[in-house]
FINUMAR-791541 format. One record per atom (N, C-alpha, C, O, CB): residue number from 1; residue in one letter; atom name; y, x, z. Coordinates in steps of 0.2 Angstrom, whole numbers, plus 5000, padded with zeros to 4 digits. Atoms other than C-alpha are relative to their C-alpha. Glycine has a CB too. Layout:
# FINUMAR-791541
{vexkol NUM | drenti A | firo CA | north Y | east X | up Z}
...
# end
This chain:
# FINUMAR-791541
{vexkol 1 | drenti X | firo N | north 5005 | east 5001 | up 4995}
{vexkol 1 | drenti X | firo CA | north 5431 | east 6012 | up 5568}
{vexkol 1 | drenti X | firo C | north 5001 | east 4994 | up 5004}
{vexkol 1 | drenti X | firo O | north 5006 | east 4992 | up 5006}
{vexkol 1 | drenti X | firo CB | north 5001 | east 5006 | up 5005}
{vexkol 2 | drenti X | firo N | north 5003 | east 5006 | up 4996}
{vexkol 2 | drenti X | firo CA | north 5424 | east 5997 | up 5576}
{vexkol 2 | drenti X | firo C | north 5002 | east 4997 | up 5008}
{vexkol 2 | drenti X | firo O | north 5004 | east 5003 | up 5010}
{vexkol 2 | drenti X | firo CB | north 4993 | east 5001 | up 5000}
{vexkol 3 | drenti X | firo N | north 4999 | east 5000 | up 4993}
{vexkol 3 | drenti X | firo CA | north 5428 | east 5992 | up 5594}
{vexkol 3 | drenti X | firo C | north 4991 | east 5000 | up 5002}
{vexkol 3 | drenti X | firo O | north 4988 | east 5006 | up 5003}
{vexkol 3 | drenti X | firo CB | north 5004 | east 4992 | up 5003}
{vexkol 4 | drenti X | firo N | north 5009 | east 5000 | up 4999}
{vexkol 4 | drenti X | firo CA | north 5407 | east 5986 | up 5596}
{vexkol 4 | drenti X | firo C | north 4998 | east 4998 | up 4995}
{vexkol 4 | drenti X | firo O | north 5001 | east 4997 | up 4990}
{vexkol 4 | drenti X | firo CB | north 4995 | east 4995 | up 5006}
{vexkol 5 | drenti X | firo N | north 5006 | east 5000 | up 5007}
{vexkol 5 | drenti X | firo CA | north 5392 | east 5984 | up 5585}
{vexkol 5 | drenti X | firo C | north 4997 | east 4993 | up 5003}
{vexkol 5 | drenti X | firo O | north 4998 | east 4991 | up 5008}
{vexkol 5 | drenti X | firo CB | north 4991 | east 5010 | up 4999}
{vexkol 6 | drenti X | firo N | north 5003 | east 5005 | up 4997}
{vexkol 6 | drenti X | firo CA | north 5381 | east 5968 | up 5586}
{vexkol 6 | drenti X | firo C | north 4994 | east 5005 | up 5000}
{vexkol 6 | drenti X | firo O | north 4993 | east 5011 | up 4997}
{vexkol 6 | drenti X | firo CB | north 4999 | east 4993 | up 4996}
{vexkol 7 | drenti X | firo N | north 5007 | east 4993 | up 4999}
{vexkol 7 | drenti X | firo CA | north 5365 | east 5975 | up 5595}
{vexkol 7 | drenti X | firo C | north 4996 | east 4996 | up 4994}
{vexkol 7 | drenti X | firo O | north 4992 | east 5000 | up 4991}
{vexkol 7 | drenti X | firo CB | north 4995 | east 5002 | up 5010}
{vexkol 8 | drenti X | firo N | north 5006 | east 5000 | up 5005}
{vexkol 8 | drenti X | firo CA | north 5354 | east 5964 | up 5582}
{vexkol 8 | drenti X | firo C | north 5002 | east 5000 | up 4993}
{vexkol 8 | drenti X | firo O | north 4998 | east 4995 | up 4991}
{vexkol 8 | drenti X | firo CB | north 4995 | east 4994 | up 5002}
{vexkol 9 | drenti X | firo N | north 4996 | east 5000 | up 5005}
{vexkol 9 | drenti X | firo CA | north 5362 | east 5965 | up 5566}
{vexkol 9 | drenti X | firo C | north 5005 | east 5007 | up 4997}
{vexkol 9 | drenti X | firo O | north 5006 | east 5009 | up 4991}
{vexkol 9 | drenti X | firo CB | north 5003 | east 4995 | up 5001}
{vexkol 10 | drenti X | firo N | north 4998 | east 4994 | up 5001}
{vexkol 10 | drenti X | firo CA | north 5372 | east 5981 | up 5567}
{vexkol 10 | drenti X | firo C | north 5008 | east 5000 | up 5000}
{vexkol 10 | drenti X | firo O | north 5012 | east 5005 | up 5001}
{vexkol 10 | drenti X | firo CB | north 4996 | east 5003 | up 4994}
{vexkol 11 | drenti X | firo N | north 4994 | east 4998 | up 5003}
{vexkol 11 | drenti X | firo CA | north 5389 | east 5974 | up 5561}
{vexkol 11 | drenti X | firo C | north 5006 | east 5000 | up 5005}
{vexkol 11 | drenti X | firo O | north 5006 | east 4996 | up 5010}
{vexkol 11 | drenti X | firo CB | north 5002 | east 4995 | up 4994}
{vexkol 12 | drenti X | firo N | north 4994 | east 4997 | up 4998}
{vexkol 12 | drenti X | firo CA | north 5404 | east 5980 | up 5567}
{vexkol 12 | drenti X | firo C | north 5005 | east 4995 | up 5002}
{vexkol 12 | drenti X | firo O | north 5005 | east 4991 | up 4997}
{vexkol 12 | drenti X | firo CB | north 5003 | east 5005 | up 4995}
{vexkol 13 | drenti X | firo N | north 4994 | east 5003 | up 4997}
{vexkol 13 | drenti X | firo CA | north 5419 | east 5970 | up 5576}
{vexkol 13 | drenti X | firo C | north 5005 | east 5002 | up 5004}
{vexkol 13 | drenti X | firo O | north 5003 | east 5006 | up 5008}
{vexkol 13 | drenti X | firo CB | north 4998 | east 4997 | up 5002}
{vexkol 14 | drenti X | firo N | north 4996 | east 5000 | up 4997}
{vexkol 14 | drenti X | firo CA | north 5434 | east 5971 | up 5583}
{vexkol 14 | drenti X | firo C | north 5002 | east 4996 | up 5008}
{vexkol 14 | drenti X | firo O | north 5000 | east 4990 | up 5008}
{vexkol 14 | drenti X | firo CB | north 5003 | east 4998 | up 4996}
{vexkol 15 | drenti X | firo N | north 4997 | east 5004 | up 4996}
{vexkol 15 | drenti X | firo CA | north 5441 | east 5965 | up 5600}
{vexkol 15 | drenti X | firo C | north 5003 | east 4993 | up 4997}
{vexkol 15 | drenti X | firo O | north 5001 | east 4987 | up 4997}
{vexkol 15 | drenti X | firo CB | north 5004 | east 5004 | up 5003}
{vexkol 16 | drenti X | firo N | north 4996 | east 5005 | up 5004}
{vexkol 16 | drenti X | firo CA | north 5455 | east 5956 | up 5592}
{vexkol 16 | drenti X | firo C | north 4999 | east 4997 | up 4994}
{vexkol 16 | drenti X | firo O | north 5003 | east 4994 | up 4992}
{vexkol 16 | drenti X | firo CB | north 5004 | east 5001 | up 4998}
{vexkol 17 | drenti X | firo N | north 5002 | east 5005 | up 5005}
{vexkol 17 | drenti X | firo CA | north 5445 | east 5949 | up 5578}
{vexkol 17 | drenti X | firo C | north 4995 | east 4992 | up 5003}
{vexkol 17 | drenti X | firo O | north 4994 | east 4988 | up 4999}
{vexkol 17 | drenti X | firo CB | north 4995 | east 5005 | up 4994}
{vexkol 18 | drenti X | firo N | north 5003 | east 5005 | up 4995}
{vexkol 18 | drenti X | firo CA | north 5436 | east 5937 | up 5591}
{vexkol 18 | drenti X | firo C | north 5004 | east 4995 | up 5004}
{vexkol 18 | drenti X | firo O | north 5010 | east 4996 | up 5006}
{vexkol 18 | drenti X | firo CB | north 4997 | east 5005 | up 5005}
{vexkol 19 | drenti X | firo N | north 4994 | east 5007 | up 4997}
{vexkol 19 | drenti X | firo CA | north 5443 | east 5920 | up 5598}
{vexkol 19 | drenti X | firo C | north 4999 | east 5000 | up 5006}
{vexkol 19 | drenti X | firo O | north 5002 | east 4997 | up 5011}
{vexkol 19 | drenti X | firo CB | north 5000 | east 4992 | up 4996}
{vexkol 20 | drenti X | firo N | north 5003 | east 5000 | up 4990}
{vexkol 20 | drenti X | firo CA | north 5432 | east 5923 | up 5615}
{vexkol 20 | drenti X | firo C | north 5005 | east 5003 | up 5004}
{vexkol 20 | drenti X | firo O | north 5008 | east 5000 | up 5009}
{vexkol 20 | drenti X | firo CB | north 4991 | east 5004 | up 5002}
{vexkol 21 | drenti X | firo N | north 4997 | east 4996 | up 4996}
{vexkol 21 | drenti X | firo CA | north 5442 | east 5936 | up 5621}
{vexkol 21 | drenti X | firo C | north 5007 | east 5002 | up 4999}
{vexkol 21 | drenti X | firo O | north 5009 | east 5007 | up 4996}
{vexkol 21 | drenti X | firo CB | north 4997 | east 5005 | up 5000}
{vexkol 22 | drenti X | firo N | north 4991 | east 5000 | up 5000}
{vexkol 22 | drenti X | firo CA | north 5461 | east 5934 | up 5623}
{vexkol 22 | drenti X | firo C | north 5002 | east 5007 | up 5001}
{vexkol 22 | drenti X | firo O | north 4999 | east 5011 | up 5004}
{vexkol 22 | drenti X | firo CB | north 5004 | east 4995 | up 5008}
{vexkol 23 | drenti X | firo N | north 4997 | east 4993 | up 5000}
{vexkol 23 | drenti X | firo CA | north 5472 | east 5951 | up 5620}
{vexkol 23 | drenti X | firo C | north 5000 | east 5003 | up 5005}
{vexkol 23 | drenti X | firo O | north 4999 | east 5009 | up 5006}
{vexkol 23 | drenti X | firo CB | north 5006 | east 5000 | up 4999}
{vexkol 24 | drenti X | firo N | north 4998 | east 4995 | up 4992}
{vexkol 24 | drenti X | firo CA | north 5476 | east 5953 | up 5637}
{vexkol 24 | drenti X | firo C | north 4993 | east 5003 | up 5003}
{vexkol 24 | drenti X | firo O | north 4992 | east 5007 | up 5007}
{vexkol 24 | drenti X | firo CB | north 5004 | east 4995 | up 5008}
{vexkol 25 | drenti X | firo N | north 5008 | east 4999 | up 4995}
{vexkol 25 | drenti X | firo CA | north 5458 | east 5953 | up 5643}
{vexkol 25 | drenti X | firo C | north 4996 | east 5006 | up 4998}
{vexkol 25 | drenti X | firo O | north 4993 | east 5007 | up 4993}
{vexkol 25 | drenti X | firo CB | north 4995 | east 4994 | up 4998}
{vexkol 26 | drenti X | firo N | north 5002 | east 4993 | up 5002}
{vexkol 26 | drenti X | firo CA | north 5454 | east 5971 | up 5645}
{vexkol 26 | drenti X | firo C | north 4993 | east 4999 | up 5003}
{vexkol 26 | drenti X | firo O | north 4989 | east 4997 | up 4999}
{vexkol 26 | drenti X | firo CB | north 5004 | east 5006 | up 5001}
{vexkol 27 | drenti X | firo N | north 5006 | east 5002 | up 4996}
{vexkol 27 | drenti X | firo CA | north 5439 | east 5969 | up 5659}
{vexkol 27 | drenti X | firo C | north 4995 | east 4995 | up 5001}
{vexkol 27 | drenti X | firo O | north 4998 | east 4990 | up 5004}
{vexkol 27 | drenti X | firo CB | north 5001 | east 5000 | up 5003}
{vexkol 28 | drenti X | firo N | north 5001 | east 5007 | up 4998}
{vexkol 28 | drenti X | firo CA | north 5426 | east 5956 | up 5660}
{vexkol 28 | drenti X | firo C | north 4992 | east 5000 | up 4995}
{vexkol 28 | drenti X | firo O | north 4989 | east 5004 | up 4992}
{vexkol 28 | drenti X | firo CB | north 5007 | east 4994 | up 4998}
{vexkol 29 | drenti X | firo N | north 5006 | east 5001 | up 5004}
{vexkol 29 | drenti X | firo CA | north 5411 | east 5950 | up 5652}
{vexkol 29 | drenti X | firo C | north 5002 | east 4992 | up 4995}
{vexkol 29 | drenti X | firo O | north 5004 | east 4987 | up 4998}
{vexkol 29 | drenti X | firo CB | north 4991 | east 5000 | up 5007}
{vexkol 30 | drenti X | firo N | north 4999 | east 5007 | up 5006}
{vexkol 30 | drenti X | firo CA | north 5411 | east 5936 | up 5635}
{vexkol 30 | drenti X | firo C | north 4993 | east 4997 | up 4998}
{vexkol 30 | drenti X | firo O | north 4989 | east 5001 | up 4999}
{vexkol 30 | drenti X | firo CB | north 5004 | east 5003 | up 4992}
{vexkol 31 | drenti X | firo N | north 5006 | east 5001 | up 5004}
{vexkol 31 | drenti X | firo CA | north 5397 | east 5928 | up 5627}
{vexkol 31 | drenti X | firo C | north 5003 | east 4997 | up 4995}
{vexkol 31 | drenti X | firo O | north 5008 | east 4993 | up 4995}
{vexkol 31 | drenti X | firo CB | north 4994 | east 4996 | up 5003}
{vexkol 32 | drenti X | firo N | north 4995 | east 5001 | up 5005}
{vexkol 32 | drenti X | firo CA | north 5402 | east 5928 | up 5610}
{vexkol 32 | drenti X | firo C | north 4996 | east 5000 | up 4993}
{vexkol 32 | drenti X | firo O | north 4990 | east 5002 | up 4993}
{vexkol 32 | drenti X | firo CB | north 5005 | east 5007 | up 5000}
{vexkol 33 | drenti X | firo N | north 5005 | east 5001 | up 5005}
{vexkol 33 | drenti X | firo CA | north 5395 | east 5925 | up 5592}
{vexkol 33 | drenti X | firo C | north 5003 | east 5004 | up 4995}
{vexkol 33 | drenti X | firo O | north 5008 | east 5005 | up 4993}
{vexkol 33 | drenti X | firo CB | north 5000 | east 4993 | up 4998}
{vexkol 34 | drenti X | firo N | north 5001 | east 4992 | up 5005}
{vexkol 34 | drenti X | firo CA | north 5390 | east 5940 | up 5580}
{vexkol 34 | drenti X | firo C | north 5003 | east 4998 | up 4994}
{vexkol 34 | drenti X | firo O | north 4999 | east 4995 | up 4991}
{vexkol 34 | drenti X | firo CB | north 4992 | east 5004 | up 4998}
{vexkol 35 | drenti X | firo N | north 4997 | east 5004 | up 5005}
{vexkol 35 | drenti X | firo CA | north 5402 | east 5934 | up 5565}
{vexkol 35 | drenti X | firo C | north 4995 | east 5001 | up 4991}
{vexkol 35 | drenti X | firo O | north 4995 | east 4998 | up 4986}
{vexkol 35 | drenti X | firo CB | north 5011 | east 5003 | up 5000}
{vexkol 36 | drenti X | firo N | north 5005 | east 5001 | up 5005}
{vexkol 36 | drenti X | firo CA | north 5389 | east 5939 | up 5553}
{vexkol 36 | drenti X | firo C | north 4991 | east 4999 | up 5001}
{vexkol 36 | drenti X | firo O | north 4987 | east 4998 | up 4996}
{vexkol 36 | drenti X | firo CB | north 5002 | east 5006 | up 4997}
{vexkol 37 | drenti X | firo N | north 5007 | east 5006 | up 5002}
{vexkol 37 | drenti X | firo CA | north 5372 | east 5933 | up 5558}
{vexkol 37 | drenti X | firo C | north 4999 | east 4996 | up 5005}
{vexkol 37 | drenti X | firo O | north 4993 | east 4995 | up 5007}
{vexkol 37 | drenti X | firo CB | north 4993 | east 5003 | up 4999}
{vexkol 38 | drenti X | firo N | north 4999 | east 5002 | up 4996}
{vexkol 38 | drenti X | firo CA | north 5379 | east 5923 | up 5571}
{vexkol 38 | drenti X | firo C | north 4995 | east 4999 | up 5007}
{vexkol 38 | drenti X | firo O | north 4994 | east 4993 | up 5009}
{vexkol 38 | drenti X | firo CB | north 5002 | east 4997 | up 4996}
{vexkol 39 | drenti X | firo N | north 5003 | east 5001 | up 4996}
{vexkol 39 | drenti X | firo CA | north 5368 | east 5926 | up 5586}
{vexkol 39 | drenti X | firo C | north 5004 | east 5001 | up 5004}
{vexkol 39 | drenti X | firo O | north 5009 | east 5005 | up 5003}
{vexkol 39 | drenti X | firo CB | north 4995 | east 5003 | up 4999}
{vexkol 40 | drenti X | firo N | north 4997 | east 4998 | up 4994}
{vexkol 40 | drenti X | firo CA | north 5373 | east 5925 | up 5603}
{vexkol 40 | drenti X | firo C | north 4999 | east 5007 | up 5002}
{vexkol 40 | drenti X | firo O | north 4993 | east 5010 | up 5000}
{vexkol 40 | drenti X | firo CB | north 4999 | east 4996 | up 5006}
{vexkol 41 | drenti X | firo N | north 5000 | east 4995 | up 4997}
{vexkol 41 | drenti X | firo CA | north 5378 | east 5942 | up 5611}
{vexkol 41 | drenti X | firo C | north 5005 | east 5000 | up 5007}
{vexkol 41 | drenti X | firo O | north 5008 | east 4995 | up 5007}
{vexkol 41 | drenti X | firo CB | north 5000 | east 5004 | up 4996}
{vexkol 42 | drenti X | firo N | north 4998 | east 4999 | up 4995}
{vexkol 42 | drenti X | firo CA | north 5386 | east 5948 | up 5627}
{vexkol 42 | drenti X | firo C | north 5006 | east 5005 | up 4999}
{vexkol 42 | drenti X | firo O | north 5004 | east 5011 | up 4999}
{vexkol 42 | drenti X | firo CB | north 4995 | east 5001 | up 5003}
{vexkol 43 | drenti X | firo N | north 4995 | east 4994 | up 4997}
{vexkol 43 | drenti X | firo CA | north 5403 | east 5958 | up 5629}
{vexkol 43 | drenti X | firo C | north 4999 | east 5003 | up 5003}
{vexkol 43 | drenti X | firo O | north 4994 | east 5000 | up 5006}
{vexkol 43 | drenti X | firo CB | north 5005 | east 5000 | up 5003}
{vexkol 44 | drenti X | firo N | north 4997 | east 4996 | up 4991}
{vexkol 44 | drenti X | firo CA | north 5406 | east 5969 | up 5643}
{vexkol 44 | drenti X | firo C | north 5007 | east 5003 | up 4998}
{vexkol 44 | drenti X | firo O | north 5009 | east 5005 | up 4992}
{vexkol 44 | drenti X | firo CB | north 4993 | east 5010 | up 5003}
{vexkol 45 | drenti X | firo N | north 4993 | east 4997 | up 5002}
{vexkol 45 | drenti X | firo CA | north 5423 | east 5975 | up 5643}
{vexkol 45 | drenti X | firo C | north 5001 | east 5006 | up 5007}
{vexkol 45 | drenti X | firo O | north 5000 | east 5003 | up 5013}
{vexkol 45 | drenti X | firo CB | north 5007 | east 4993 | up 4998}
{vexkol 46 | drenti X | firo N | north 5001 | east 4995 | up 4995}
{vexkol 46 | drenti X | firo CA | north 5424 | east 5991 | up 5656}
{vexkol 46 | drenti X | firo C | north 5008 | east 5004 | up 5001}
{vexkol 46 | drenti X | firo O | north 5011 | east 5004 | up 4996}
{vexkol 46 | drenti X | firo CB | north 4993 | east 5006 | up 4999}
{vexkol 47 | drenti X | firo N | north 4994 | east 4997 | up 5000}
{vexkol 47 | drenti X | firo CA | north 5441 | east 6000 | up 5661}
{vexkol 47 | drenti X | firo C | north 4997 | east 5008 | up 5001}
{vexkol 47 | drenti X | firo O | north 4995 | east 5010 | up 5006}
{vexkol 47 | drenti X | firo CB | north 5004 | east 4996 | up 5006}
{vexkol 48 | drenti X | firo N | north 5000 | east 4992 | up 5000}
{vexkol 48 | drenti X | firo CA | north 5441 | east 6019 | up 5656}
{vexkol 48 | drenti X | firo C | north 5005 | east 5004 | up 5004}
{vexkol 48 | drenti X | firo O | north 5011 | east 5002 | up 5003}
{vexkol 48 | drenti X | firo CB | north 5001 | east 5001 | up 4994}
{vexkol 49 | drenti X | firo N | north 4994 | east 4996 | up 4999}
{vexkol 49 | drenti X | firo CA | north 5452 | east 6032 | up 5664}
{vexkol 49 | drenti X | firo C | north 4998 | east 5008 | up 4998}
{vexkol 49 | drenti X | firo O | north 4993 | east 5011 | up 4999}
{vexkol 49 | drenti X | firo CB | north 5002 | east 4999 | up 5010}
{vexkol 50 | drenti X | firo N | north 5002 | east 4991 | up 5002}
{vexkol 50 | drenti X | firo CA | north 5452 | east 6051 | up 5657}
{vexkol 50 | drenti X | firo C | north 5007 | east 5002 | up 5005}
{vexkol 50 | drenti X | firo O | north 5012 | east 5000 | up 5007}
{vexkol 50 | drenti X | firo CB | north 5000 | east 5004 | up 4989}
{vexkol 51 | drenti X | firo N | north 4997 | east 4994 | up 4997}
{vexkol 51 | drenti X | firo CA | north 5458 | east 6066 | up 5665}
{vexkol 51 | drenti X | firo C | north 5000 | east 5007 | up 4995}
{vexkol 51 | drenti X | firo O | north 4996 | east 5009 | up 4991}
{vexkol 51 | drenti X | firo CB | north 4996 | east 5002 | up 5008}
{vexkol 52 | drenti X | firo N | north 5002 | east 4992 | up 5005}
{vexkol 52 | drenti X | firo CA | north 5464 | east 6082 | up 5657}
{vexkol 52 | drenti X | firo C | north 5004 | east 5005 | up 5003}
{vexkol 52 | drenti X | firo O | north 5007 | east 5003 | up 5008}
{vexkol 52 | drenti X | firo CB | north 5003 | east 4999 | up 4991}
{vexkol 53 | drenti X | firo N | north 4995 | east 4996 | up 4995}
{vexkol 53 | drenti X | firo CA | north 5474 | east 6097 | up 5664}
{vexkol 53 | drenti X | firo C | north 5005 | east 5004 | up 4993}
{vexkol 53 | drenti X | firo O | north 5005 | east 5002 | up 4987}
{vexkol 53 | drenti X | firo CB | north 4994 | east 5008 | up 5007}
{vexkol 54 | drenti X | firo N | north 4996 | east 4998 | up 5005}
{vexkol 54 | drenti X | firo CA | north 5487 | east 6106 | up 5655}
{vexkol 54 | drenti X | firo C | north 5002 | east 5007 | up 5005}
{vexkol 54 | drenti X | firo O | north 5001 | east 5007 | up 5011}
{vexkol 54 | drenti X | firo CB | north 5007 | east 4993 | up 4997}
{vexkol 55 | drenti X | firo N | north 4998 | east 4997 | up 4995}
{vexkol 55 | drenti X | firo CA | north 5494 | east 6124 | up 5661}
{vexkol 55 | drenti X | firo C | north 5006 | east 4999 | up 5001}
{vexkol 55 | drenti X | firo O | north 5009 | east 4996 | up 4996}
{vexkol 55 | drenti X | firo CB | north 4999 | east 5007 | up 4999}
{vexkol 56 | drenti X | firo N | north 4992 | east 5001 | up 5000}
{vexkol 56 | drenti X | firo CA | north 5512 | east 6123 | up 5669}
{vexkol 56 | drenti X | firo C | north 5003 | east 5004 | up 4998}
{vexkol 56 | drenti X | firo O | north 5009 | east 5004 | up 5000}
{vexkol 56 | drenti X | firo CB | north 5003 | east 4998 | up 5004}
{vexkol 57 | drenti X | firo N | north 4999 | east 4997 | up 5005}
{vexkol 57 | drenti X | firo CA | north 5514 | east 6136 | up 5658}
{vexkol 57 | drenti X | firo C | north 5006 | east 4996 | up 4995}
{vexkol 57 | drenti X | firo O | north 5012 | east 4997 | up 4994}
{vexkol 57 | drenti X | firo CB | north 4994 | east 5001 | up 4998}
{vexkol 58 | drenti X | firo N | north 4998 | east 5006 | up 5003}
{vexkol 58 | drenti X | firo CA | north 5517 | east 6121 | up 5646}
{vexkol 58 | drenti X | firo C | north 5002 | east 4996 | up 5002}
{vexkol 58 | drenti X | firo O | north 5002 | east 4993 | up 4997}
{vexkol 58 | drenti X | firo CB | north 4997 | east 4998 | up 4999}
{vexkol 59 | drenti X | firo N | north 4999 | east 5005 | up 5000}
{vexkol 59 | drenti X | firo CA | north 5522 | east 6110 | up 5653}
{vexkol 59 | drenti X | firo C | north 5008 | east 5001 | up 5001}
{vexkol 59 | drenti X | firo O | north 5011 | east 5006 | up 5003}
{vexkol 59 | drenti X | firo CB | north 4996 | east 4998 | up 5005}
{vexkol 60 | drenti X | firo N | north 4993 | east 4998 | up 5000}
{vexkol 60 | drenti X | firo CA | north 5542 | east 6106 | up 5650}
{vexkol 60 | drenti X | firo C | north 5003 | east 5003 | up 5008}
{vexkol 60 | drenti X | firo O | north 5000 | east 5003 | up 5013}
{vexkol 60 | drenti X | firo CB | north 5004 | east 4994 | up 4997}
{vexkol 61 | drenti X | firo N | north 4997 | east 4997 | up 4995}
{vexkol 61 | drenti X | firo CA | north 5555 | east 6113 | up 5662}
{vexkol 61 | drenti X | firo C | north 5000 | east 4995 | up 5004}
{vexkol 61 | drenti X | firo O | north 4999 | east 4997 | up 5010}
{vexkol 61 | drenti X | firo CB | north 5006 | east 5004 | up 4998}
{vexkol 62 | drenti X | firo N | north 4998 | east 5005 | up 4995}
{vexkol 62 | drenti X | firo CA | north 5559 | east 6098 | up 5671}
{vexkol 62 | drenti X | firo C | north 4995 | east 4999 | up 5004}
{vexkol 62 | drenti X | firo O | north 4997 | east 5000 | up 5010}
{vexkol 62 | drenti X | firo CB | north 5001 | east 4994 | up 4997}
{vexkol 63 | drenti X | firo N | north 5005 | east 5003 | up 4998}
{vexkol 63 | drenti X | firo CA | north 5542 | east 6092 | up 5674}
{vexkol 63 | drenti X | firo C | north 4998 | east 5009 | up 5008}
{vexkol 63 | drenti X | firo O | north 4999 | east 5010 | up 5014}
{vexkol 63 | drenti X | firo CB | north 4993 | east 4998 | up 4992}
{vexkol 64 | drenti X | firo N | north 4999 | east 4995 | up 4993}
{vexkol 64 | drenti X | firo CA | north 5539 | east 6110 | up 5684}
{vexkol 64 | drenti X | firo C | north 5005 | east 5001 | up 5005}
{vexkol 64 | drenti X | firo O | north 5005 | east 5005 | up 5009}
{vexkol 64 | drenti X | firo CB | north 4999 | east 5006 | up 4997}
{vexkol 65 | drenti X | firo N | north 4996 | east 4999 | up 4994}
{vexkol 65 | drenti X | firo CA | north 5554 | east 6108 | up 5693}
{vexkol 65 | drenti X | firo C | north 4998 | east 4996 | up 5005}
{vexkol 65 | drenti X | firo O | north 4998 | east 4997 | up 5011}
{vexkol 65 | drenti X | firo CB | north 5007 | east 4999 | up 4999}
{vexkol 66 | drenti X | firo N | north 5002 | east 5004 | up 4996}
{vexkol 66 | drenti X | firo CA | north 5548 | east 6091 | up 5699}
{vexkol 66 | drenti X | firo C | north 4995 | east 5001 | up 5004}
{vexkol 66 | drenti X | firo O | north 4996 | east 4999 | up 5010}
{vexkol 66 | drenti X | firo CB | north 5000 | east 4997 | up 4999}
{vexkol 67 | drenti X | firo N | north 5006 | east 4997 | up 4998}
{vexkol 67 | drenti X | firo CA | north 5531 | east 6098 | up 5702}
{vexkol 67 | drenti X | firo C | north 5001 | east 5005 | up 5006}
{vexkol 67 | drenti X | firo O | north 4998 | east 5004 | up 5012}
{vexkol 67 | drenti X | firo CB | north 4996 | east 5003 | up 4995}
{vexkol 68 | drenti X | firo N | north 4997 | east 4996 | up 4993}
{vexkol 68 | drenti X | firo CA | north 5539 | east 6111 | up 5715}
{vexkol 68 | drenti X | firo C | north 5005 | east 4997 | up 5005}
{vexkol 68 | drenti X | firo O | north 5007 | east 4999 | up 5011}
{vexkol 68 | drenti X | firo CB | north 5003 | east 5006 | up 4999}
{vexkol 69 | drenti X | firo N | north 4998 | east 5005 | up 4992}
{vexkol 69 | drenti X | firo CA | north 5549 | east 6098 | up 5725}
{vexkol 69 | drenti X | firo C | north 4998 | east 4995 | up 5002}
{vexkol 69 | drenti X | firo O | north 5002 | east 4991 | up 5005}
{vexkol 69 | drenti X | firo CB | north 5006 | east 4998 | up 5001}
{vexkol 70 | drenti X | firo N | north 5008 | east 5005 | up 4998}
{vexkol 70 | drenti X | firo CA | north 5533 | east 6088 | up 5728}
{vexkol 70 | drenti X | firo C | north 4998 | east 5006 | up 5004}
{vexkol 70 | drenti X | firo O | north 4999 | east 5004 | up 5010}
{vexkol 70 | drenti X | firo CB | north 4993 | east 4997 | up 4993}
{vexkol 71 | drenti X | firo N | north 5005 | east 4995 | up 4996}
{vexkol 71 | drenti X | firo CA | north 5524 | east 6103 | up 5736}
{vexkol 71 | drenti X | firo C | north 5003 | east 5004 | up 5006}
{vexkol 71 | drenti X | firo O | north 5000 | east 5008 | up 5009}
{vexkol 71 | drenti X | firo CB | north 4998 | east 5006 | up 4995}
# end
C-alpha cells in the first residue's frame, strides 16, 4: 500500500521514495513532483492519534495494579 496517490495521474508513492520530504518530517505541507507524469502536486502531511479501550479484564497484572495506585 502506497503512502498518497497523485490526484492527476493516479500513481502511487511513498513518503520515503521522495527527495522533498526528509524522514523526520512527519507534519507540514511539500510541493513535490508526481515521479510518473511529473506534474506538480502538493503534500499535506497531518499528525494522527487513535484511541482504543481494552477491558482490565485484559489487561496484564501489573498494569492493573498501577492503574489502582493512580486512582
Amino acid at each position: 500500500m502506497m503512502d498518497f496517490n497523485c490526484p492527476y495521474c493516479s500513481f502511487g508513492m511513498n513518503k520515503e521514495d521522495i527527495s522533498e520530504v526528509h524522514e523526520d518530517d512527519l507534519v507540514g505541507e511539500w510541493d513535490i513532483e508526481c515521479k510518473n507524469c511529473k506534474k506538480e502536486i502538493k503534500l499535506y502531511g497531518e499528525a494522527n492519534v487513535d484511541y482504543w479501550a481494552e477491558s482490565k479484564n485484559d489487561l496484564p497484572e501489573e498494569v492493573v495494579k498501577s492503574l489502582k495506585e493512580v486512582s
